[in-house]
C-alpha positions as a printed NumPy array, in Angstrom:
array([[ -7.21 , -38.153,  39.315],
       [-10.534, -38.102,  37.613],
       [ -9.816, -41.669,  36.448],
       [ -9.354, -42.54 ,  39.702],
       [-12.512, -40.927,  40.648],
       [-14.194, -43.167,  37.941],
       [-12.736, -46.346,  39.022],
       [-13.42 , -46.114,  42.424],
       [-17.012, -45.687,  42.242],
       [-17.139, -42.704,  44.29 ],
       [-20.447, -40.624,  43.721],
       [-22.245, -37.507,  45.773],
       [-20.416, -33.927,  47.287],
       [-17.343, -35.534,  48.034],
       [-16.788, -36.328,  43.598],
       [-18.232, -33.281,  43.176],
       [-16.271, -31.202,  45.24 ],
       [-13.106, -32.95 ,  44.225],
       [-14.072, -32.559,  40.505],
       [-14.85 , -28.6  ,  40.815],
       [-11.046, -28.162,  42.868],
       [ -9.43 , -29.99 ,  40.137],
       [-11.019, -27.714,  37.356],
       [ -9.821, -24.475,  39.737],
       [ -6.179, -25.815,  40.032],
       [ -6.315, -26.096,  36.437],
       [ -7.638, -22.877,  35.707],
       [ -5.093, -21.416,  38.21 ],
       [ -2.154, -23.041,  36.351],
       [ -3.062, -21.748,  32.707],
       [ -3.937, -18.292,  34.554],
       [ -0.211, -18.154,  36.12 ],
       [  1.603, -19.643,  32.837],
       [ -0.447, -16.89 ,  30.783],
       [  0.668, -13.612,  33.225],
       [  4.279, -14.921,  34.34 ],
       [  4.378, -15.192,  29.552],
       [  3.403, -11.847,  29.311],
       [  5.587, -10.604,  32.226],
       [  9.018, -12.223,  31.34 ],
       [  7.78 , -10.858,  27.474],
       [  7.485,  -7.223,  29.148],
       [ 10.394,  -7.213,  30.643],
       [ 12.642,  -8.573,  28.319],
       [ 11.384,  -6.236,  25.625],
       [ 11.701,  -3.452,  28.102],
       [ 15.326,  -4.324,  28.977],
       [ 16.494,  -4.944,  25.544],
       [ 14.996,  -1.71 ,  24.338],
       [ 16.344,   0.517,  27.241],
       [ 19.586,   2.151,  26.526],
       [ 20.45 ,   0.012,  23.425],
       [ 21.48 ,   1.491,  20.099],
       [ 20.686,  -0.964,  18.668],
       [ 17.285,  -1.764,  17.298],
       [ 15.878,  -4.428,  14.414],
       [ 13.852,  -2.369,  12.259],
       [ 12.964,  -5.021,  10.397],
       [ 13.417,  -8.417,   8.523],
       [ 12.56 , -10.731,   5.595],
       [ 12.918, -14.015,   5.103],
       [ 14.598, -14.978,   2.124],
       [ 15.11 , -19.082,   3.02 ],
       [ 15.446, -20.953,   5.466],
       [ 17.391, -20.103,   8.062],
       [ 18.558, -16.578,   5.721],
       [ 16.751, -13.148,   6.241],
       [ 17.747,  -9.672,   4.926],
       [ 17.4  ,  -7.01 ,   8.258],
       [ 17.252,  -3.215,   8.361],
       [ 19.066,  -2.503,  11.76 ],
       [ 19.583,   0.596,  13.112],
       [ 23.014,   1.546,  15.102],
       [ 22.86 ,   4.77 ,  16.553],
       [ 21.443,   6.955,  14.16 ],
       [ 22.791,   5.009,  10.893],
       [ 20.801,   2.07 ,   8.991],
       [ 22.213,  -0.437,   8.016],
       [ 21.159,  -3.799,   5.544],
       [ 22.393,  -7.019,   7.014],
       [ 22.621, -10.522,   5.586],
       [ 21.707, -13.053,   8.166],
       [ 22.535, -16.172,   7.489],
       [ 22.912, -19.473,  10.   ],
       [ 25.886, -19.155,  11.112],
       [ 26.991, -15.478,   9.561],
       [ 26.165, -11.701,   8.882],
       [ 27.282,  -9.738,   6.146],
       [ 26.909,  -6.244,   5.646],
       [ 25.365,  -4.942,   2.661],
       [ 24.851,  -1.45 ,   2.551],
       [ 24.649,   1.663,   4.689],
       [ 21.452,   2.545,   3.972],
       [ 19.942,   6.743,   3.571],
       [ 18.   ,   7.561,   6.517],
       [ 15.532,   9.552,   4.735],
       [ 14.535,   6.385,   2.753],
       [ 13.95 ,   3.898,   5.608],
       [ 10.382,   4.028,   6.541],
       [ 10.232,   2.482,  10.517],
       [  6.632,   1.369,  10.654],
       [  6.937,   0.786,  14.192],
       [  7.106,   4.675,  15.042],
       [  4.185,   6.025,  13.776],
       [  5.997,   9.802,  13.104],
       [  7.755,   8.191,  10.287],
       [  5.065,   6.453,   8.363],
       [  3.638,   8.66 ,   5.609],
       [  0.544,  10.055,   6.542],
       [ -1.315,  10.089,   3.85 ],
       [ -3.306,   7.604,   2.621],
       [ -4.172,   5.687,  -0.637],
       [ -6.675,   6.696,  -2.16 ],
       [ -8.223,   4.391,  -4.993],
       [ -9.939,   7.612,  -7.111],
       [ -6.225,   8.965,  -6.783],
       [ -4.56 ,   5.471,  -7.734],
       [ -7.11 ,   5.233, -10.848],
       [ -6.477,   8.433, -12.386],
       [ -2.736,   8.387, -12.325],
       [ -2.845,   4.751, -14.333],
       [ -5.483,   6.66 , -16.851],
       [ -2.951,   9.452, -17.451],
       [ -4.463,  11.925, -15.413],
       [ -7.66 ,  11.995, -17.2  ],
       [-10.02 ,  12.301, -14.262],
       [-13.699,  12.914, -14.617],
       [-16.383,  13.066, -11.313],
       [-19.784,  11.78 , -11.5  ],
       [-22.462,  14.441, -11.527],
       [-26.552,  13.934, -11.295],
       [-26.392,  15.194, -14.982],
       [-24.331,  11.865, -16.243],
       [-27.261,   9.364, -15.247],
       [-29.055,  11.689, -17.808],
       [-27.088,  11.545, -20.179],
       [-27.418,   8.927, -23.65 ],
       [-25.006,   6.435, -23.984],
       [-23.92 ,   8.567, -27.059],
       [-22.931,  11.408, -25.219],
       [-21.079,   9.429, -22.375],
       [-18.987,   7.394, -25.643],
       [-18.038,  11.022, -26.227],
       [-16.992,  11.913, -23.326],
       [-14.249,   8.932, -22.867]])
């Protein structure tokens, strides 16, 4: 249409106006195609998630086309082998050991903390700064490690 508008020579309000509706019927369009996405996205998630014992924890892609899932059935986990065109079951796994980091309850809370992470790789030797250390000689601090 705009070519059309450029071919035919046509100038003034009338271009204009035809311009500014085809920019609004474009803007319309992406509008609708980006709420009717995320409304057939609700949905399905909703209905697939409602009364199903069955959920994907989650999954890792080995190849292409072959991915390792956690899937929970009822209250059991379960390791899956997903191939193209098969699934194979690999283990039941312990509930106590499979973290789902989509619930928030069952991530561990606490977090990683680098002083923490340091000290355990040291062999527990742990030692805090204190306003007497910048005092200290170089000597004594050799010492000290």
């Amino acid at each position: 249409m705009m070519l059309s508008l450029l071919l035919t020579g046509t100038s003034g309000p009338k271009a204009a106006l035809q311009i500014l509706s085809l920019i609004l019927v474009f803007v319309f369009v992406v509008a609708l195609a980006y709420f009717g996405t995320k409304f057939v996205a609700k949905y399905q998630s909703n209905v697939l998630r409602k009364n199903s014992n069955v959920q994907v924890i989650e999954s890792f892609r080995i190849a292409n086309n072959k991915f390792i899932a956690i899937v929970k059935i009822c209250d059991d986990f379960y390791a899956l082998s997903v191939g193209k065109d098969e699934i194979h079951l690999i283990d039941k796994l312990d509930p106590d050991k499979v973290c789902d980091y989509k619930n928030p309850d069952t991530v561990a809370s606490k977090k990683l903390d680098f002083k923490d992470i340091l000290s355990q790789v040291k062999g527990g030797k742990e030692r805090t700064l204190t306003a007497d250390d910048s005092t200290q000689s170089s000597e004594e601090k050799d010492q000290l490690k």
